[in-house]
C-alpha positions, -999 to 999 in steps of 0.1 A, spaced: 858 531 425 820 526 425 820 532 387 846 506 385 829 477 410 793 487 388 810 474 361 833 447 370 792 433 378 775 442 351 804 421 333 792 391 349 754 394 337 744 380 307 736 406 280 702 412 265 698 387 230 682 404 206 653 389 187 677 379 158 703 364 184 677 346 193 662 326 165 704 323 156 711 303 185 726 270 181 715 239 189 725 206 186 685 195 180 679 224 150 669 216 114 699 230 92 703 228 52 731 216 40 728 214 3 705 238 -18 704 240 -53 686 243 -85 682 234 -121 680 267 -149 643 276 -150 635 273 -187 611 288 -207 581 263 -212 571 251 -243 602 263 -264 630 264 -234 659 242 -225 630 216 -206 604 220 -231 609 182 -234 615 166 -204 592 155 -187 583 164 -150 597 127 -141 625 129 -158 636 169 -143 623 152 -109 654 120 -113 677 153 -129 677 170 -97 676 142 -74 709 128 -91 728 158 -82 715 158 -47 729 123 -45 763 135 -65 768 167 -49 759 163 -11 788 136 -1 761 119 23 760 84 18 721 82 0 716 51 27 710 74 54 682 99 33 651 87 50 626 101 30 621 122 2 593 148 -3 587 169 -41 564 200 -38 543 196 -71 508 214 -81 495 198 -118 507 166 -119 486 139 -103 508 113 -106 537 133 -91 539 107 -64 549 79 -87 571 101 -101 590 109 -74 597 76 -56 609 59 -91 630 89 -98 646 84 -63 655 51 -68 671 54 -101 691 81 -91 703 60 -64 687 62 -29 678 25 -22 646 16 -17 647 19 22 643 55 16 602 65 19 588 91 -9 560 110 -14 543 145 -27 526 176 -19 506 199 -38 495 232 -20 493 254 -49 520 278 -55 536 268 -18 540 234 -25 575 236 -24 573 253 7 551 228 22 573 199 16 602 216 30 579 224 60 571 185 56 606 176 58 617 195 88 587 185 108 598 154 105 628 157 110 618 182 146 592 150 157 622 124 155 601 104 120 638 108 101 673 121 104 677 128 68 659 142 42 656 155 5 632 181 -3 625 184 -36 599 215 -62 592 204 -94 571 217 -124 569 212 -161 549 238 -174 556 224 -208 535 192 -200 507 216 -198 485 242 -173 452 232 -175 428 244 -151 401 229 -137 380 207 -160 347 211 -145 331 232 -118 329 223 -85 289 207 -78 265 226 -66 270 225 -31 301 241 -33 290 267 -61 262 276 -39 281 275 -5 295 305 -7 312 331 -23 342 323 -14 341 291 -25 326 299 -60 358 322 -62 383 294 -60 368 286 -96 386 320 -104 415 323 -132 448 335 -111 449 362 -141 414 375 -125 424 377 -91 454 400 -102 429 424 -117 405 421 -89 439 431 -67 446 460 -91 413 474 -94 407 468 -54 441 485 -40 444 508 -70 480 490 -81 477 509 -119 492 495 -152 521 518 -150 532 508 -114 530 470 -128 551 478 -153 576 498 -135 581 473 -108 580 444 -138 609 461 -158 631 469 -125 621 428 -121 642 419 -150 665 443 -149 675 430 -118 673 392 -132 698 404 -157 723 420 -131 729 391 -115 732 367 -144 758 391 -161 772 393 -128 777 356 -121 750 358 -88 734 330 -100 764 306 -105 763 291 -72 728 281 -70 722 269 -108 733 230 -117 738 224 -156 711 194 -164 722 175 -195 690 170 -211 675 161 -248 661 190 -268 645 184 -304 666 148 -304 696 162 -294 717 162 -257 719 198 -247 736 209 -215 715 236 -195 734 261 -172 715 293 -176 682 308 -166 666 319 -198 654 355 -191 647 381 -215 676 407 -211 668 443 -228 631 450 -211 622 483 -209 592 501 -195 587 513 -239 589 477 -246 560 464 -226 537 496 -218 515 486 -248 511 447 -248 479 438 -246 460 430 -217 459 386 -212 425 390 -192 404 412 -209 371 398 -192 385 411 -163 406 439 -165 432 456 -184 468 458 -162 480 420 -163 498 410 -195 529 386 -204 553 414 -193 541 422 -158 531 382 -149 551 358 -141 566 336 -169 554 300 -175 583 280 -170 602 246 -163 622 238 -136 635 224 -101 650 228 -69 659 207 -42 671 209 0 691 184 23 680 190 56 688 169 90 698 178 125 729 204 134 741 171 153 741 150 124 757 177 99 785 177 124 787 142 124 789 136 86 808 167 78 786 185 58 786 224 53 759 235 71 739 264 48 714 279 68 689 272 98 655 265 95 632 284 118 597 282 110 570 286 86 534 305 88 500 300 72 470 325 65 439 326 48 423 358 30 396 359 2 405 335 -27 395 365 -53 422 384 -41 447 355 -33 476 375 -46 485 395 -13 490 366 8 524 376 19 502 402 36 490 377 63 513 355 64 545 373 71 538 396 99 522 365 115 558 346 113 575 374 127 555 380 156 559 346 167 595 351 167 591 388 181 610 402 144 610 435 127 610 435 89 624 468 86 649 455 112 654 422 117 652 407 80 679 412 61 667 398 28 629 390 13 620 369 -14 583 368 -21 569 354 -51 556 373 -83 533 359 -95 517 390 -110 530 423 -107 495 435 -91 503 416 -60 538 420 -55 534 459 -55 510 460 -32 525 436 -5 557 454 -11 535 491 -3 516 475 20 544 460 42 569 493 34 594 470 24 628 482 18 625 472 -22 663 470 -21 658 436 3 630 424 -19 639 399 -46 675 416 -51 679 393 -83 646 396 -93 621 378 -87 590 352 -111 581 379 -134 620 379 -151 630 339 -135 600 324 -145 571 304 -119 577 269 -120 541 264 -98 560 238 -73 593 249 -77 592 282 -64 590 278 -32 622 261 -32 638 281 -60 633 313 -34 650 291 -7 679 285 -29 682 319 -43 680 338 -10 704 324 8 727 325 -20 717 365 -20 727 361 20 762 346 12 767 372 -11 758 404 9 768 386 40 735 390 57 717 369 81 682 364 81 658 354 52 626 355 49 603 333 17 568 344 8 544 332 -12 506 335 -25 485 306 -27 457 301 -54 424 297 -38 430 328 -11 461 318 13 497 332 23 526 309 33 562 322 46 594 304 59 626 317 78 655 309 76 690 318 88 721 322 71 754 302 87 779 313 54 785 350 70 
């Protein structure tokens, strides 16, 4: 009898949430996206994109946003692209917006913060959504690599040069700060090139497999003169650890590990989010994708700006009291060279099988403002897939800084 009255009471309390319960919750108020997709990421200079230009794969995207979503484009309040070498990406992005039909009541702008600048406009949008600014809005990462990577023109004056040393190393080539991370941590050629070959080989996988089919929008574009329909990432299938062991380094001034086969390919591409309020999905109709939770920030030393992720992950999931090995189901975090992404992945003993299951920049390609979004897009896809919950983006920042975003998959 007592056994029995102890438990008709403990029926009555409310159970212990787990951390993950937690951050699932629903609420009327959270940020949701319900439309995420992407364009083919393209090889630049000689790809599908090689010419169009980043204004014209900005109006590609935003059209199918408009066509795809079912939300009347009256109610998108604003619209943000994540862009790095384009200076004139703000242009860009409000003219493209209003020929692919949001009137001209909807606001646009554009952020550059590096390699995360598609993360920071998707940070930009919900924010803004959180503080009550909009209901609606589009976020969009675009790069054209093909329009050119130029560096720097000049170095910074002297005050800066003289400042510090950390400053003077933000003049550093990304390609040095992967040797500096390889000779620093001990992250040999060989380990690149393993982890580079199980990159593609993954990339591969899921493209024979059809993985990528529910991200990827075909882009009608011209190529050469001619209209050309693009539906396919453009990896190189076939690479083997034989095939790549002996290319030659890129940065011999600095080292000897980084090369085309273990960096991250230059490429063209896009992505692009809807985000508003649960309340406002509901009202509308639309599927609601995933939840937003939050996004972290660190700093480390710009000459080893690679290992980021480092910093900036376990900081997000303390805040939200989360387990890696645990709690996160699946982990996209960005290659930009295989230096870094083996040592985050050591350093954090991540479950490799969680970490970029479909490959990750080294096979796709690293669209600079793109990828933030492209993770985004391809994660949760990987969620809906597996039928797992809770992802987690990551990203190193040129100049020394990590970013990462969670989010929470609602297609289980």
């Amino acid at each position: 009898m007592a056994s029995q009255r102890l438990s008709a009471v403990l029926s009555h309390l409310p159970s212990a949430s787990s951390a993950v319960d937690n951050i699932a919750k629903q609420s009327p108020d959270d940020v949701v996206i319900t439309l995420a997709i992407r364009t083919p990421m393209c090889k630049a200079k000689k790809g599908g994109f090689k010419d169009t230009t980043l204004d014209g794969l900005i109006f590609k995207i935003l059209e199918q946003v408009r066509l795809r979503s079912n939300v009347d484009p009256r109610l998108v309040d604003d619209v943000c692209l994540g862009n790095v070498r384009d200076g004139k990406a703000a242009y860009y992005v409000r003219a493209a917006s209003l020929a692919a039909g949001f009137p001209n009541t909807s606001a646009a702008s554009s952020v550059a913060r590096f390699c995360s600048s598609g993360l920071t406009a998707t940070q930009f949008i919900a924010n803004e959504i959180i503080t009550g600014t909009i209901e609606i809005g589009v976020v969009v990462g675009a790069e054209t690599l093909s329009e050119g990577n130029e560096r720097l023109s000049r170095p910074f004056v002297d005050e800066i040069m003289n400042g510090s040393d950390d400053a003077k190393d933000c003049m550093l080539p990304m390609g040095a700060t992967s040797e500096n991370v390889a000779r620093e941590f001990n992250v040999t050629r060989q380990r690149q090139d393993e982890y580079a070959v199980e990159s593609y080989r993954r990339a591969e996988l899921a493209q024979k497999s059809g993985w990528f089919d529910d991200e990827i929008v075909p882009i009608t574009v011209k190529k050469d003169g001619k209209d050309i329909t693009v539906s396919r990432d453009e990896i190189r299938w076939g690479t083997t650890y034989d095939g790549i062991k002996n290319l030659r380094p890129a940065f011999p001034e600095y080292g000897d590990t980084t090369h085309a086969g273990n960096a991250s390919q230059v490429t063209d591409g896009a992505g692009a989010l809807l985000l508003m309020k649960r309340s406002k999905a509901l009202e509308l109709n639309q599927p609601i994708l995933a939840k937003y939770v939050g996004t972290a920030l660190a700093g480390l030393p710009p000459r080893i700006m690679g290992i980021g992720p480092v910093f900036a992950i376990p900081k997000l999931l303390a805040r939200y009291n989360l387990s890696l090995d645990k709690d996160i189901d699946v982990v996209e975090i960005n290659e930009a060279f295989a230096s870094m992404a083996v040592y985050c992945r050591d350093y954090l003993n991540l479950d490799w099988t969680k970490m970029n299951p479909r490959g990750g920049a080294i096979a796709l390609g690293h669209p600079f403002g793109c990828t933030g979004v492209r993770q985004i897009v391809t994660g949760l896809s990987e969620c809906r897939r597996r039928k797992r919950k809770v992802l987690l983006t990551s990203m190193c920042l040129g100049t020394g800084m990590g970013m990462a975003g969670l989010f929470v998959n609602e297609q289980l």
